[in-house]
C-alpha positions as CSV (number, residue, x, y, z in Angstrom):
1,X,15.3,-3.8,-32.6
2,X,12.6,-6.1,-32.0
3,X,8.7,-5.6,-31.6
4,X,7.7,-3.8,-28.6
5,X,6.1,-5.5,-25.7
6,X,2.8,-5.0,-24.8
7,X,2.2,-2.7,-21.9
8,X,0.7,-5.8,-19.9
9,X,3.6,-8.1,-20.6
10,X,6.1,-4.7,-19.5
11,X,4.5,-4.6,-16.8
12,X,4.8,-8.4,-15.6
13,X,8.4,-8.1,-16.1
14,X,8.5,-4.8,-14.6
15,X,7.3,-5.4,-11.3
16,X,9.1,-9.0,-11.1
17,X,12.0,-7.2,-11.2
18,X,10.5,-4.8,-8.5
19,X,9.7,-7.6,-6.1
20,X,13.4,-9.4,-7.0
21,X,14.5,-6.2,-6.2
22,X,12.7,-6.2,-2.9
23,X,13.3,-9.9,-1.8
24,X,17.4,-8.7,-2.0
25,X,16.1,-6.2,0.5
26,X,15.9,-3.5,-2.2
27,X,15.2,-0.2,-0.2
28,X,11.7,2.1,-1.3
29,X,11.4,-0.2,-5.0
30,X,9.3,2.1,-7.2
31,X,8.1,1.3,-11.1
32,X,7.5,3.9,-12.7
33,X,5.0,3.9,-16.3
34,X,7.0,6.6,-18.0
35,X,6.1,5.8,-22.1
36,X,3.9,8.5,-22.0
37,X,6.6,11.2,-21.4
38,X,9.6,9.5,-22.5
39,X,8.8,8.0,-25.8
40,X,12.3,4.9,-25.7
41,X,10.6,3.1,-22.7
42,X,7.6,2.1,-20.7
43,X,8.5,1.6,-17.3
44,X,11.4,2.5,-14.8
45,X,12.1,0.0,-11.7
46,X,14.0,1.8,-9.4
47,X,15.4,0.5,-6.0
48,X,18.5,1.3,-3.8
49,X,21.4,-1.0,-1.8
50,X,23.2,-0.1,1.1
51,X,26.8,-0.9,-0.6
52,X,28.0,-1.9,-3.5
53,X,27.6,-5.6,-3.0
54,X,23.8,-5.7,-2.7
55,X,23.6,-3.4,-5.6
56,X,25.4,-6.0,-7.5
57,X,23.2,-8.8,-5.7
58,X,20.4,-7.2,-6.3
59,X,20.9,-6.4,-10.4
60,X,21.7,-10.0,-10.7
61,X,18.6,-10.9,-9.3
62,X,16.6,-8.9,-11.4
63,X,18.5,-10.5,-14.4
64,X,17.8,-13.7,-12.8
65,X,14.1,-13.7,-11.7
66,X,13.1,-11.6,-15.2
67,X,14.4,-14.3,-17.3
68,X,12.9,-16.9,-15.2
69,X,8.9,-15.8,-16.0
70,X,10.1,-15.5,-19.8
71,X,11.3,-12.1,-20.0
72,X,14.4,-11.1,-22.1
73,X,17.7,-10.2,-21.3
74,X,19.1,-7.0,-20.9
75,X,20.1,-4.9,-24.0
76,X,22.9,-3.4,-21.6
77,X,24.0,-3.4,-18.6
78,X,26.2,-0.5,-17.2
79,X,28.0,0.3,-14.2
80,X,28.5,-2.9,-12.8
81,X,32.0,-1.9,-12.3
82,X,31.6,0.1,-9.7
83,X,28.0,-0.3,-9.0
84,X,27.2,3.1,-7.8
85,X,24.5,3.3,-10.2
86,X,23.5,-0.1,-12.1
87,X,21.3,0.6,-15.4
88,X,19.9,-2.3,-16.6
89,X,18.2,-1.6,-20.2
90,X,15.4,-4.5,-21.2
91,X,14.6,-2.1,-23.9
92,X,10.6,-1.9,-22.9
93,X,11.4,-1.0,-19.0
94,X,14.9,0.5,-17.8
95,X,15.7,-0.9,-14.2
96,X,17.6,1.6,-11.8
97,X,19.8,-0.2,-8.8
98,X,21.5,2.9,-7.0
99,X,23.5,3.6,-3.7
100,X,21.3,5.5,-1.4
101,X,23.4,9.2,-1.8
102,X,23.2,8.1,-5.5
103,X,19.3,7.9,-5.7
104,X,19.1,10.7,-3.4
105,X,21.4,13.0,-5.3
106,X,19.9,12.0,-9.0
107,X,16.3,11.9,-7.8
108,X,15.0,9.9,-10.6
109,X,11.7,9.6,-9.0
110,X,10.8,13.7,-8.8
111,X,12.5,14.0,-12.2
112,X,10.4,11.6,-14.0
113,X,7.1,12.1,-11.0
114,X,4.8,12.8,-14.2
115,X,5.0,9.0,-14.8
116,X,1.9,6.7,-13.0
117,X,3.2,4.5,-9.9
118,X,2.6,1.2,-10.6
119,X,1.6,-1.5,-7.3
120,X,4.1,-4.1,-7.4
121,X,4.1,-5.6,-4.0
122,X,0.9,-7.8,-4.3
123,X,1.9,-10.0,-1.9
124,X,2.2,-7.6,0.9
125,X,-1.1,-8.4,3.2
126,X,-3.7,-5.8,3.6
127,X,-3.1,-2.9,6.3
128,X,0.7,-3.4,5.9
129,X,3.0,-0.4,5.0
130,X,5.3,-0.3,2.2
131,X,8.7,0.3,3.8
């Protein structure tokens, strides 16, 4: 395995794939800095479709838009098949495209809530709610 990243670089790619998420209209995108309590990763982007089809819209995307700023591709990709639960591992951040009862039933966000949220949505203009 390659060099780590370095936490600045991990997080470019991290929340690219956050807003790449988002712009496939993504539902409640989260990264997650988790390196400090799981030692195999950095970050986790986590996001949610509505069916199957925008989870797989939405994982290509990331693929898509993370390669495009001169990011790597992923290690693996599972669950495509029936994409319930997409895991996309980049090695440095682990990006999580889930079905809503999915991400509700695994709760990846409480189980992993130790980890620092980090802003991803830039863009958004001041005052304005995160959906």
């Amino acid at each position: 395995m390659s060099a780590r990243a370095s936490l600045d670089t991990v997080r470019t790619w991290a929340t690219t794939a956050a807003r790449a998420a988002s712009e496939k209209q993504g539902r409640d995108t989260v990264v997650l800095a988790v390196g400090r309590v799981l030692a195999i990763t950095d970050a986790f982007v986590i996001t949610s479709g509505a069916n199957p089809r925008q989870v797989r819209t939405i994982a290509e995307a990331v693929e898509e838009q993370v390669k495009g700023v001169g990011g790597p591709a992923p290690v693996r990709i599972e669950g495509l098949d029936d994409a319930r639960w997409v895991l996309m591992d980049y090695g440095d951040f682990v990006v999580h495209v889930l079905l809503e009862d999915a991400r509700e039933f695994y709760a990846l966000e409480r189980l992993w809530g130790d980890g620092e949220v980090w802003d991803w949505d830039d863009l958004r203009p001041a005052g304005v709610a995160a959906e």
